[in-house]
C-alpha positions as CSV (number, residue, x, y, z in Angstrom):
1,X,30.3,11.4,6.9
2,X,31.8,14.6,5.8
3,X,33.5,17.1,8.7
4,X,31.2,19.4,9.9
5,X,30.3,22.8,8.4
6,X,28.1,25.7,8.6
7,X,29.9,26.1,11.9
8,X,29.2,30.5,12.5
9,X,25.3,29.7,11.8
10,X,23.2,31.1,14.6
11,X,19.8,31.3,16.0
12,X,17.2,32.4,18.4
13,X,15.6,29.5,19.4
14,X,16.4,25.6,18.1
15,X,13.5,23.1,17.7
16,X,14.5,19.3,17.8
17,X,11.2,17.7,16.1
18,X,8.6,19.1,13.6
19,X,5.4,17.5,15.6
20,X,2.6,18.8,17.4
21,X,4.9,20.2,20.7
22,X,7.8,21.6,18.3
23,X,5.6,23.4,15.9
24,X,3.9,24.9,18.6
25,X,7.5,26.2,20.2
26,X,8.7,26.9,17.2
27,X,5.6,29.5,16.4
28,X,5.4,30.7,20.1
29,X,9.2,31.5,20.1
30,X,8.9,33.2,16.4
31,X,5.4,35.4,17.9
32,X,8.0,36.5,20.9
33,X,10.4,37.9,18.2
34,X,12.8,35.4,17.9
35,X,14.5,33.9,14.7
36,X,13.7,30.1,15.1
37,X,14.8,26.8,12.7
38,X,13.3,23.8,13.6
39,X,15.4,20.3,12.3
40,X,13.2,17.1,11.7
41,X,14.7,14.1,10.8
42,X,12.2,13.0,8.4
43,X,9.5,15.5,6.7
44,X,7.5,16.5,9.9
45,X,4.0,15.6,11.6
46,X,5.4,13.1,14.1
47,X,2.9,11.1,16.5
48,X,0.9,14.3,16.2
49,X,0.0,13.3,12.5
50,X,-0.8,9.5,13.0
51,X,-3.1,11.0,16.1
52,X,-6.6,11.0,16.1
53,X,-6.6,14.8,16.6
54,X,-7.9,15.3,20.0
55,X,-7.3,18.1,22.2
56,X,-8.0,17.6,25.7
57,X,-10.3,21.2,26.6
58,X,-12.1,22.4,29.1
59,X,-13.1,24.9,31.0
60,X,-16.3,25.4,29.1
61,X,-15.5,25.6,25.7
62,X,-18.2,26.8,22.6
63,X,-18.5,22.7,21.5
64,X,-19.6,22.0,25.5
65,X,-22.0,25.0,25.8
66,X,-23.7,24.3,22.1
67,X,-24.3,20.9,23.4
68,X,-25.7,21.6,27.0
69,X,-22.4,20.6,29.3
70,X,-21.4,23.6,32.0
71,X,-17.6,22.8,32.5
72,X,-15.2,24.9,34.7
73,X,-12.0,25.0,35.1
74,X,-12.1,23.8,38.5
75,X,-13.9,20.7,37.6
76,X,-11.5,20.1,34.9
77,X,-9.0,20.8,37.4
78,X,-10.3,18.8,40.2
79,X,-10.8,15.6,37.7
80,X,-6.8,15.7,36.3
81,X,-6.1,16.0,39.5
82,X,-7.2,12.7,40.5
83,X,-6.5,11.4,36.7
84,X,-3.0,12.5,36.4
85,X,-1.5,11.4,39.6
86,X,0.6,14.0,40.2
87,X,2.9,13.9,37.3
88,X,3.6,17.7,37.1
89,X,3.0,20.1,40.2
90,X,-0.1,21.6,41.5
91,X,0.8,25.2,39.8
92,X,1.5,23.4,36.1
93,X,-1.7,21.7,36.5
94,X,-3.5,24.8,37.6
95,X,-1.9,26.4,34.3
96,X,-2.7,23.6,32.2
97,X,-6.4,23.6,33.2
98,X,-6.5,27.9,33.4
99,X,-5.2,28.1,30.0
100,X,-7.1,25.6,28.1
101,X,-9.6,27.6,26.4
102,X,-6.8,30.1,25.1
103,X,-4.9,27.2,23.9
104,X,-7.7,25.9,22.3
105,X,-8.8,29.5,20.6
106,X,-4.9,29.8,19.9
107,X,-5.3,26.5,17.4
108,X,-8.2,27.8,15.8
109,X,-6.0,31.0,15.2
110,X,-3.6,28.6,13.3
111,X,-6.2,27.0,11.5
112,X,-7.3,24.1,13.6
113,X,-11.4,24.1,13.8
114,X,-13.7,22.8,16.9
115,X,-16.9,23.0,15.7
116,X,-18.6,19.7,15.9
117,X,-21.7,17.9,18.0
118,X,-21.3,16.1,21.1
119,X,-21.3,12.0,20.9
120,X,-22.3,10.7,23.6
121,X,-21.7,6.9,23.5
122,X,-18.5,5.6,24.6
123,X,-16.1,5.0,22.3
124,X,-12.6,5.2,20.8
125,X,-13.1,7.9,17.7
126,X,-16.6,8.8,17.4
127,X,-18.2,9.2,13.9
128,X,-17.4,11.3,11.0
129,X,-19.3,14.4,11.8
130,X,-18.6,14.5,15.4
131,X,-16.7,16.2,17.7
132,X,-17.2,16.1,21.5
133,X,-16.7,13.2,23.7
134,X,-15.7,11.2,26.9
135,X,-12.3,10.4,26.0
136,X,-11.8,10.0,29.5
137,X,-13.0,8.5,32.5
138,X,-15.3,11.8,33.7
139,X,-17.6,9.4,35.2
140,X,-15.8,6.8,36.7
141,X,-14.2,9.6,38.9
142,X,-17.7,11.8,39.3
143,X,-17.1,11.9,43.0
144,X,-13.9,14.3,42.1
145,X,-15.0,16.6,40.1
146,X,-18.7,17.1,38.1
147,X,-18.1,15.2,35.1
148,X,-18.1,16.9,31.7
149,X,-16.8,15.4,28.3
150,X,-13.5,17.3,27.4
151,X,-12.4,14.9,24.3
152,X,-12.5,17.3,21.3
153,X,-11.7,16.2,17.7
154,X,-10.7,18.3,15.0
155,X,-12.8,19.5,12.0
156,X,-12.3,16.8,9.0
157,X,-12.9,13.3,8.1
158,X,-11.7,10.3,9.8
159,X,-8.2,10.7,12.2
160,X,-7.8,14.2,11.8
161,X,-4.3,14.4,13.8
162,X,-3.3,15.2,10.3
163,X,-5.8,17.9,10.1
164,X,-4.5,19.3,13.3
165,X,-0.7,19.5,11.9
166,X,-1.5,20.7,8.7
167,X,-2.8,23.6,10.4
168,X,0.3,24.1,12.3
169,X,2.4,23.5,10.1
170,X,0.6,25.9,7.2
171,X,1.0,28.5,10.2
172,X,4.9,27.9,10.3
173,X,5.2,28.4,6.5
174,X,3.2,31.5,7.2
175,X,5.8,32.6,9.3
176,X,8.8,32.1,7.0
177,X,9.9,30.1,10.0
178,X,12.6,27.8,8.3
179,X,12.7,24.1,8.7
180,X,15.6,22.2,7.8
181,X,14.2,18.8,6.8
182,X,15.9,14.9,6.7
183,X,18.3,16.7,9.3
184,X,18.8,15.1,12.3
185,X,20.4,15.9,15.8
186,X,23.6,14.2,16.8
187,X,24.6,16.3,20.0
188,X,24.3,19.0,22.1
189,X,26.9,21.9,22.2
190,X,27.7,22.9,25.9
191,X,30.2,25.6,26.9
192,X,32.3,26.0,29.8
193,X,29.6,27.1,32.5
194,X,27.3,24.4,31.3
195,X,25.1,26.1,28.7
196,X,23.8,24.5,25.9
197,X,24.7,26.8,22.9
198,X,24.3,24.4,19.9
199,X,23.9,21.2,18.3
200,X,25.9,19.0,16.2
201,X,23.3,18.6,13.0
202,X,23.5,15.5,10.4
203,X,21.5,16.2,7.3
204,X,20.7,14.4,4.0
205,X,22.2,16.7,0.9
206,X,19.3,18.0,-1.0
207,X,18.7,15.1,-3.4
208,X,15.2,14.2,-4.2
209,X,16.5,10.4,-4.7
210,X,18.3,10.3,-1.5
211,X,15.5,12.1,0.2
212,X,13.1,9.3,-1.4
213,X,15.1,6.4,-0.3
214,X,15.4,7.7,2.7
215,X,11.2,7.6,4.0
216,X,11.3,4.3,2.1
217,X,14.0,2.5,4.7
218,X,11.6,4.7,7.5
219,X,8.5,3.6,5.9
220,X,10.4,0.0,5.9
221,X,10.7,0.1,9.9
222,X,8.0,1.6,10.5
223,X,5.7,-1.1,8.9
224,X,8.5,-3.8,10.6
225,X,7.8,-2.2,14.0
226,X,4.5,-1.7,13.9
227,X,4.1,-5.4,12.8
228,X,6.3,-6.2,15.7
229,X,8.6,-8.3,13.5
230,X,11.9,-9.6,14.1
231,X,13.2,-8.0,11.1
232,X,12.6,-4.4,12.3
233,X,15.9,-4.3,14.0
234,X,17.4,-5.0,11.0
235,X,15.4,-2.2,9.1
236,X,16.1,0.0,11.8
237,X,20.2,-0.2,11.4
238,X,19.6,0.2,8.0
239,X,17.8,3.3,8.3
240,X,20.7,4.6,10.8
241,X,23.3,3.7,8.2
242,X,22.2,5.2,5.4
243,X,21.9,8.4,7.7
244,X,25.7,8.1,8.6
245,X,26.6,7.1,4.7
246,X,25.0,10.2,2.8
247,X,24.9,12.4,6.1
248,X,26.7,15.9,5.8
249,X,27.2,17.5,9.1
250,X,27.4,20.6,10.3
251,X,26.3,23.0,13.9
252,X,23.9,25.9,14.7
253,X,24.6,28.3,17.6
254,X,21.7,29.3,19.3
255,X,21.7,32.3,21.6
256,X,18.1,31.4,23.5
257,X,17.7,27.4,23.5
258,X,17.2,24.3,22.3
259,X,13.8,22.7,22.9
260,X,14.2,18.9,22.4
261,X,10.7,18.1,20.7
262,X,11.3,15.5,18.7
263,X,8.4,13.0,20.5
264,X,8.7,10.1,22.8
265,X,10.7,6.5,22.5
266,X,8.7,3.5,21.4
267,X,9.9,3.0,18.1
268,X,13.4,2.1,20.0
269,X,12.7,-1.2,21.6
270,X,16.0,-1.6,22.6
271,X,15.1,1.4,25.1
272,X,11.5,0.2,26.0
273,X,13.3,-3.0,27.3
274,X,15.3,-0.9,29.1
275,X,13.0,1.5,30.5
276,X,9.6,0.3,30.1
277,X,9.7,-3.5,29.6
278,X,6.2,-4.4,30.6
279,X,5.3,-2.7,27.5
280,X,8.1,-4.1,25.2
281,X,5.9,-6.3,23.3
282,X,2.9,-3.7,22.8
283,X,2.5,-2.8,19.0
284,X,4.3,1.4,18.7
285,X,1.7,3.7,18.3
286,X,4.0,6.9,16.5
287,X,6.9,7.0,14.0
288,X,10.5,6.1,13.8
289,X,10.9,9.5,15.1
290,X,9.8,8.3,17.9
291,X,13.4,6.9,19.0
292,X,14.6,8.5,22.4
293,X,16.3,11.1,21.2
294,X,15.6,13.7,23.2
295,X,16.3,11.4,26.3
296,X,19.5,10.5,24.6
297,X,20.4,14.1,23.8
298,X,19.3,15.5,27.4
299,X,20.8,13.0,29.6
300,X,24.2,13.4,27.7
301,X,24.5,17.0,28.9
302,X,23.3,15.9,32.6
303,X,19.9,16.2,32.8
304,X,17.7,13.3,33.9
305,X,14.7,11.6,32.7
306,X,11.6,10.7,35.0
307,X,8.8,8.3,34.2
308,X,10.1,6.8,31.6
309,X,8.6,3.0,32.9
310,X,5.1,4.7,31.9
311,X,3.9,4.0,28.7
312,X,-0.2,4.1,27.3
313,X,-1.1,0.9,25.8
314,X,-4.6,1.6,24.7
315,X,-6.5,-1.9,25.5
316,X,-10.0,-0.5,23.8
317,X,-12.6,-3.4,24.6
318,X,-15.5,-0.7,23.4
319,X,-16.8,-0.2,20.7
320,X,-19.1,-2.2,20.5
321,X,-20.1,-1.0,23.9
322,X,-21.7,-4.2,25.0
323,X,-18.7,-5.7,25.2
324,X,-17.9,-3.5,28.7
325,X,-21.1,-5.0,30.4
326,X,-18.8,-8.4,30.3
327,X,-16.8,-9.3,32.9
328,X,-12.7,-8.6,32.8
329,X,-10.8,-11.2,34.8
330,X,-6.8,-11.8,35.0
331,X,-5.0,-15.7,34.4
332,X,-6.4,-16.5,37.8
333,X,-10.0,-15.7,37.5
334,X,-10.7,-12.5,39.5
335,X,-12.4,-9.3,38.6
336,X,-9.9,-6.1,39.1
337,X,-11.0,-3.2,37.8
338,X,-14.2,-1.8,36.4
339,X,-14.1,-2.5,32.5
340,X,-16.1,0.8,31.2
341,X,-12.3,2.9,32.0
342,X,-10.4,4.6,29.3
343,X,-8.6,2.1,27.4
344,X,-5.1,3.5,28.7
345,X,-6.5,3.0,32.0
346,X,-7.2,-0.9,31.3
347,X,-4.3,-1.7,30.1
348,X,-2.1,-0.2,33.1
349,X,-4.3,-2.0,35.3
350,X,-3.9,-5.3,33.6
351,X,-0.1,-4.3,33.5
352,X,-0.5,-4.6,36.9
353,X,-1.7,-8.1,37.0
354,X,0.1,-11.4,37.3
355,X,2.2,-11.6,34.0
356,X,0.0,-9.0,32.5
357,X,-2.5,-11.4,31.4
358,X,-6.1,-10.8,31.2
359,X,-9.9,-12.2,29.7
360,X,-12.8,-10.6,28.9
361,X,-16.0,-12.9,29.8
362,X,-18.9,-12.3,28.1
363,X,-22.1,-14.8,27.0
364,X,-24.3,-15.2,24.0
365,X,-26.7,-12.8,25.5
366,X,-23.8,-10.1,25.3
367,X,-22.2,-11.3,21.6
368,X,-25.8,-10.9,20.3
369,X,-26.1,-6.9,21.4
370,X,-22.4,-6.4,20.1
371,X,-23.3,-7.4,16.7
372,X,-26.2,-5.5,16.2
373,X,-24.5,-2.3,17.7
374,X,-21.6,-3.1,15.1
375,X,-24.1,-3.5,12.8
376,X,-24.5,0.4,13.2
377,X,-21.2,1.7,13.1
378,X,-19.6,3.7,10.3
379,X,-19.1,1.8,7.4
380,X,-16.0,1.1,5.2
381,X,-17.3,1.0,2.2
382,X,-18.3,5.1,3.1
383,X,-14.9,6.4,2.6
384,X,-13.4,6.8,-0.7
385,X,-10.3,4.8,-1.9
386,X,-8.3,8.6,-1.5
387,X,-9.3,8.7,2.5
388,X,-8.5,4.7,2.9
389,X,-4.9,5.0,1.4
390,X,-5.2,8.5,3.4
391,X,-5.4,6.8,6.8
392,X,-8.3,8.5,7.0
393,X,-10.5,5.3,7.8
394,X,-8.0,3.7,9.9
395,X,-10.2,4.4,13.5
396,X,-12.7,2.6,11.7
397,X,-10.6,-0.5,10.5
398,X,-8.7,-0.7,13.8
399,X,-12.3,-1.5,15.7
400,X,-13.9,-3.4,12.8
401,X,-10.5,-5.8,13.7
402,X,-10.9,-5.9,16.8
403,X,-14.3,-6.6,17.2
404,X,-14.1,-9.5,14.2
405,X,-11.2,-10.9,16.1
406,X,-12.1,-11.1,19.7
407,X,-15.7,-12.3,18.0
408,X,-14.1,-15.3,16.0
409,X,-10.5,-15.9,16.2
410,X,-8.9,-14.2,19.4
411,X,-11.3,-16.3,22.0
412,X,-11.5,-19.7,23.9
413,X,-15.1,-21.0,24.2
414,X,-17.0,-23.2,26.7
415,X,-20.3,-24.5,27.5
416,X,-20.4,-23.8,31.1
417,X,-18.1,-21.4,33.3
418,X,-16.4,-24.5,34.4
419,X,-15.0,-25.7,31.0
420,X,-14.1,-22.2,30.5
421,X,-12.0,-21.8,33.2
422,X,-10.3,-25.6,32.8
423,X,-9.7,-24.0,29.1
424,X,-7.9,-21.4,30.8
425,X,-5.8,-23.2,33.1
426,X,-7.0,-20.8,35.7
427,X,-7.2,-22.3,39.3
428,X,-10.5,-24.3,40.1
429,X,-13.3,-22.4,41.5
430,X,-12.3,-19.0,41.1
431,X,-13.4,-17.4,37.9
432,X,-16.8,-19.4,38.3
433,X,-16.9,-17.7,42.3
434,X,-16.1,-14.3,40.8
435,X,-19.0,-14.2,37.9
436,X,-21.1,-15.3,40.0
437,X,-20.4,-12.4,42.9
438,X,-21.3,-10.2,39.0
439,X,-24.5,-11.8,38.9
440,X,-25.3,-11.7,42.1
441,X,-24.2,-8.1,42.5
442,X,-26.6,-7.3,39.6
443,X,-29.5,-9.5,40.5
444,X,-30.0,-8.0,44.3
445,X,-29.3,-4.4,43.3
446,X,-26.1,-4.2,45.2
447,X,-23.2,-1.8,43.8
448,X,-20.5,-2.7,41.3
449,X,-17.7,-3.9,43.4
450,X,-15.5,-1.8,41.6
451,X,-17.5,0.7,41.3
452,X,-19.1,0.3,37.6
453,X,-22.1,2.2,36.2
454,X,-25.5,0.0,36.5
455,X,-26.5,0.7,33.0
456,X,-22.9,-1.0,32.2
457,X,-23.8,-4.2,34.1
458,X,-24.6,-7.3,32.5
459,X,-25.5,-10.4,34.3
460,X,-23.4,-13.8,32.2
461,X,-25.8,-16.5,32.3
462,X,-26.7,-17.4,28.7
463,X,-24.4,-20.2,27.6
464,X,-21.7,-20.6,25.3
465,X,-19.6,-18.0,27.3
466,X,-16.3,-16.6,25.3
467,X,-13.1,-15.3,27.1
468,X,-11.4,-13.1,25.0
469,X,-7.4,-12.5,25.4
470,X,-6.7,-8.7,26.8
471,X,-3.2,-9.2,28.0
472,X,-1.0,-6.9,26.6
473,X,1.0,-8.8,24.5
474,X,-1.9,-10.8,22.7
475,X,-0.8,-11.6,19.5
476,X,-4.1,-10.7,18.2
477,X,-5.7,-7.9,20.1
478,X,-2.8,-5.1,19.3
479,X,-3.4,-2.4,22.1
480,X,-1.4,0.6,20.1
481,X,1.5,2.0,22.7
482,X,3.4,5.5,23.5
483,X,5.7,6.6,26.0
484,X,4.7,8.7,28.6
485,X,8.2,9.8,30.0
486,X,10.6,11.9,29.1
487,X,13.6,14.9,30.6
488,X,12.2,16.4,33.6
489,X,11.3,20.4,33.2
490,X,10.1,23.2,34.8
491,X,6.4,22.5,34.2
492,X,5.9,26.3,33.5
493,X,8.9,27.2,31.4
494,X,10.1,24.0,30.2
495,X,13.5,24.1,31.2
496,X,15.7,20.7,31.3
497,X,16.2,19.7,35.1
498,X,19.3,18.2,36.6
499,X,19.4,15.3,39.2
500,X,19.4,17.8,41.9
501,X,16.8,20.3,40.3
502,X,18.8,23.0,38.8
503,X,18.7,23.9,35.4
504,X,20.3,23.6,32.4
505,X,21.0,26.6,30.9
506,X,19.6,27.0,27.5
507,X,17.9,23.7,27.2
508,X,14.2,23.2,27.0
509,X,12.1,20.1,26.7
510,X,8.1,19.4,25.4
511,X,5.5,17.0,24.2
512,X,6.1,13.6,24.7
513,X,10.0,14.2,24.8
514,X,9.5,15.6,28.9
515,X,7.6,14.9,31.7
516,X,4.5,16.5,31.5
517,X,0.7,16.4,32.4
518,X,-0.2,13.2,31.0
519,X,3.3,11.2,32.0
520,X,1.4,9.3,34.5
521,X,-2.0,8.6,33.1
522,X,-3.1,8.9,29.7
523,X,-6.6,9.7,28.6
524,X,-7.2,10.9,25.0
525,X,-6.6,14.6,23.9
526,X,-4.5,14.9,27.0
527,X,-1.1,14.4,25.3
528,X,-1.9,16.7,22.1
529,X,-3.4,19.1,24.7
530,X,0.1,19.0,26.8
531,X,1.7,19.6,23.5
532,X,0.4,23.0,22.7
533,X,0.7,23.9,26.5
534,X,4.4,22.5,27.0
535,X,5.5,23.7,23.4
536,X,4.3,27.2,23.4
537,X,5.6,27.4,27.1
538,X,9.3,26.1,26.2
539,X,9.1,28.3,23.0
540,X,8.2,31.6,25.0
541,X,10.6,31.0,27.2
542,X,13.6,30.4,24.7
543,X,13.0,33.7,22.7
544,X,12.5,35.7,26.3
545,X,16.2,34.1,27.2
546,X,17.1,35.2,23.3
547,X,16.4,38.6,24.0
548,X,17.8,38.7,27.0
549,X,21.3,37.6,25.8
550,X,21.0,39.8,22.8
551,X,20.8,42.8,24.9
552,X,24.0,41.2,27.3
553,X,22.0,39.8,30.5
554,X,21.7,36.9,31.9
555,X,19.1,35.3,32.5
C-alpha cells in the first residue's frame, strides 16, 4: 500500500456508502449548497439494489386514495408506534410519519414512480403490475391504529430496489455530484477538540482489470456467504487482501461531515457472532458492503452502537397463503404466536423460542389449497432470460423454493398427530393437546388464542399431517437476514452520539449503518423508507454545519 496522498483535498459533506441512505444524503446535502463526494467501495446500489423496492408510505398517499384506503398520518403513526417499539423517540417518529408523503413525492422528483394497483392478498412481493400492499402487520395490530396497507413498490418489473436506485443514482449524476468508486474508508480524521474533519481513503488505481477482479473476489463472497459456506471466510480475506495489495491511499478534509452510510453488518459473520448470534446462521440478505464498517469506523472515534443484537430474518411461510391457516408450534409442541404476522415478525418470535426451533403443522386438507393457489402465481417461464439473469424474477424463484421444499423435501410426515410428534421428539401429549385447543377454538366459534383472523383459521384434521422446519437455521428453508443496528444518532439530524449522549462533532450516521425507525422491528418498506428520511436528514444537516464553518461559526 502506497503512503497516502491527495492530503489538501476538501469537501462539504463526505458520504461513506453509495446505497439508498447515502445517495439520498449525498443529494440532500448537494440541494443545500454544499460540494459533496461520496466513496463506495465497490460500484454502488448496496442492500438498496438487491431490495425489493418498497417504500414504507403513508399518510394517504395517491396509490391509497385510487384504491379506496383513507390513511392519516396519525394512524400510520399510532401503528409504528406499537410496531417499532420504541427504537427512535416519539418526535423522530412523529417526523418520520409527518414527512412521509414529501419523502415519497421527493423520490418521484428523482425519478422513482408509485403508480400501481393495490394487492390485496398477503404476500411477500406481489405481482408484476402491482403496487400497494400489507407489507406489514396493519391488521394484526387494528386495535392501535385503523389499518391501512402502506407497502409501496416501485414502478418496474420484478424486484425493483434496482429501479429505485437507478433513479437516485441517475439524480446524483444529474448533479455532477462526484463519486469516487472501488474506494473504501479506512479511518476517521479527528482533531484536537474531537471533530471529525476527514477520512483516511484506500482506493483501487483506475484500472479496468483491477477494477474487474476486484467485483469478481466480491461476487466470490458474496455467492460464498449467501450459500453460507465455510469457504466464504476464505473468500472474504481474499477480497480484503487484494484491497490492501493494489490499494493507493490517500485523505479528504471535510469542512461539514461525514455521514457513515455504507449499510448494515451481516455479510461480517465474525461480527454477527459477536453481536447478534441468534442470527449467525441465517442466510445475509445485502452485499459484502454490508461489513460493519460504519460501526467499526464510528466506535473508533467514541461513539457507540445500540441494537446491534436485532437483526430481520424474514421467515415468509405465505405465499401460498394457506399455508398460514396451519398451525406454528416450537420443538416442544406449543402454539406461540399467530402465524399470518410479517415474516420479520415470525422469525423474531421463533428467535425467541427454545433453541430457535420451530414447525409448521398443516394437513392434506391445507397442502391441497396451497397447490392450487401456487398453481396461480406468476409464472417463470413469463420473464425473459434478460430479467432472470437481471434478478428480476428472483421474488418469484425465492417462493416457488420455498413452497417446493417445505411441500417435498423440508418436512417430516405422519399418519396421526401422534406419530408426528414421536417424529419430532417433542414431549408426549403436547403438540397433539395444542392442535386440538386449534380445532376446538375453530369448531365452537371461540377467538384465536393469539389473536389470529377467522378467515386465517384452519381446523387440522385430514390425515397425513406434515410439519415443516421454520427454525431459523434450517438448512433448507433460508429466511434471508439484515441487521437492524447501528451508531446511535440524533433521530432528527443524524448526528453520531457518544456513550453519554453528546455529540460528535462533524459525524453523521443513516440507513442501516444507525439506529433508526425500523432498528427494532422490521416490516417491509420500513428500512428503504428510513433511508430517505435518515439520509436526507444527515445530509441537510452536514451542508447546514458546512456553511456555517465557511462563514467562521460554530455550530
Amino acid at each position: 500500500m502506497s503512503q497516502p496522498q491527495d492530503q489538501h483535498a476538501d469537501c462539504d459533506v463526505l458520504v461513506v456508502g453509495f446505497g439508498g441512505a447515502g445517495a439520498c444524503a449525498a443529494i440532500e446535502a448537494h440541494d443545500a449548497g454544499a460540494r459533496v463526494v461520496i466513496v463506495e467501495r465497490f460500484t454502488g446500489g448496496g442492500a438498496t439494489a438487491r431490495s425489493g423496492g418498497v417504500v414504507y408510505i403513508g399518510g394517504c398517499s395517491p396509490s391509497q386514495r385510487r384504491a379506496g384506503w383513507d390513511d392519516s398520518v396519525d394512524a400510520m403513526y399510532g401503528y409504528l408506534r406499537e410496531e417499532t417499539e420504541d427504537a427512535v423517540s416519539e418526535a423522530t417518529l412523529r417526523a418520520f410519519c409527518e414527512r412521509s408523503l414529501d419523502n415519497a413525492a421527493w423520490l418521484e422528483a428523482q425519478g422513482a414512480r408509485f403508480t400501481l394497483p393495490f394487492f390485496a392478498a398477503k404476500t411477500t412481493q406481489p405481482p408484476d403490475g402491482y403496487g400497494l400492499y400489507w407489507s406489514g402487520n396493519e391488521k394484526q395490530r387494528a386495535h392501535a391504529a385503523k389499518p391501512a396497507p402502506r407497502g409501496h413498490v416501485v414502478d418496474g418489473d420484478g424486484m425493483t430496489g434496482h429501479v429505485l436506485f437507478a433513479a437516485l443514482a441517475e439524480a446524483v449524476a444529474r448533479r455532477g455530484i462526484e463519486v469516487r468508486r472501488h474506494t473504501g474508508a479506512q479511518s476517521l480524521v479527528v482533531s484536537g477538540d474531537g471533530t471529525v474533519v476527514g477520512v483516511e481513503l484506500l482506493s483501487l488505481p483506475a484500472s479496468q482489470p483491477l477494477r474487474a477482479a476486484h467485483l469478481g473476489l466480491k461476487g466470490v463472497f458474496e455467492a460464498l456467504r449467501s450459500a453460507r459456506s465455510k469457504r466464504a471466510e476464505r473468500a472474504r480475506e481474499t477480497l480484503e487482501a487484494f484491497e490492501r495489495r493494489w490499494g493507493r491511499a490517500s485523505r479528504i478534509h471535510v469542512r461539514g461531515g461525514v455521514v457513515l452510510a455504507s449499510g448494515g453488518f451481516v455479510f461480517n459473520q465474525a461480527l454477527l457472532r459477536e453481536r447478534a448470534p441468534r442470527y449467525a446462521e441465517c442466510m445475509p440478505l445485502g452485499t459484502a458492503g454490508d461489513d460493519g464498517a460504519a460501526i467499526r469506523l464510528g466506535e473508533a472515534v467514541g461513539a457507540v452502537s445500540g441494537e446491534t443484537e436485532r437483526c430481520a430474518a424474514s421467515r415468509f411461510i405465505a405465499p401460498p397463503e394457506a399455508f398460514v391457516t396451519g398451525a406454528l408450534v416450537d420443538g416442544t409442541g406449543r402454539r406461540f404466536c399467530d402465524e399470518t404476522l410479517y415474516g420479520a415478525t415470525l422469525s423474531k418470535a421463533i428467535s425467541e423460542r427454545p433453541g430457535g426451533v420451530a414447525y409448521v403443522i398443516t394437513d392434506a386438507a391445507i397442502r391441497s389449497r396451497a397447490e392450487q393457489q401456487m398453481k396461480q402465481e406468476e409464472r417463470v417461464r413469463d420473464f425473459t432470460l434478460g430479467q432472470l439473469a437481471a434478478g428480476h424474477a428472483n421474488h418469484l424463484l425465492f417462493r416457488n423454493y420455498c413452497y417446493l421444499t417445505n411441500r417435498h423435501v423440508n418436512r417430516r410426515r405422519a399418519p396421526t398427530l401422534e406419530a408426528l410428534e414421536q417424529a419430532l421428539a417433542m414431549p408426549p401429549g403436547v403438540l397433539v393437546a395444542a392442535i386440538r385447543e386449534y380445532n376446538d377454538a375453530i369448531a365452537s366459534g371461540r377467538p384465536d388464542a393469539f389473536g389470529k383472523a377467522r378467515e386465517s383459521c384452519a381446523p387440522l384434521l385430514v390425515p397425513p399431517f406434515d410439519a415443516f422446519d421454520c427454525s431459523l437455521d434450517s438448512a433448507l428453508f433460508p429466511g434471508p437476514c439484515l441487521t437492524l443496528g447501528g451508531l446511535r444518532v440524533d433521530g432528527l439530524r443524524g448526528r453520531a452520539l457518544r456513550a453519554d449522549g453528546s455529540e460528535i462533532p462533524g459525524l453523521y450516521a443513516a440507513g442501516r449503518s444507525a439506529v433508526g425507525v425500523a432498528s427494532r422491528s422490521y416490516v417491509s418498506g420500513l428500512s428503504l423508507a428510513d433511508c430517505v428520511f435518515s439520509g436526507r436528514n444527515a445530509g441537510r444537516d452536514a451542508a447546514e454545519r458546512a456553511a456555517h464553518a465557511s462563514a467562521g461559526l460554530r455550530r
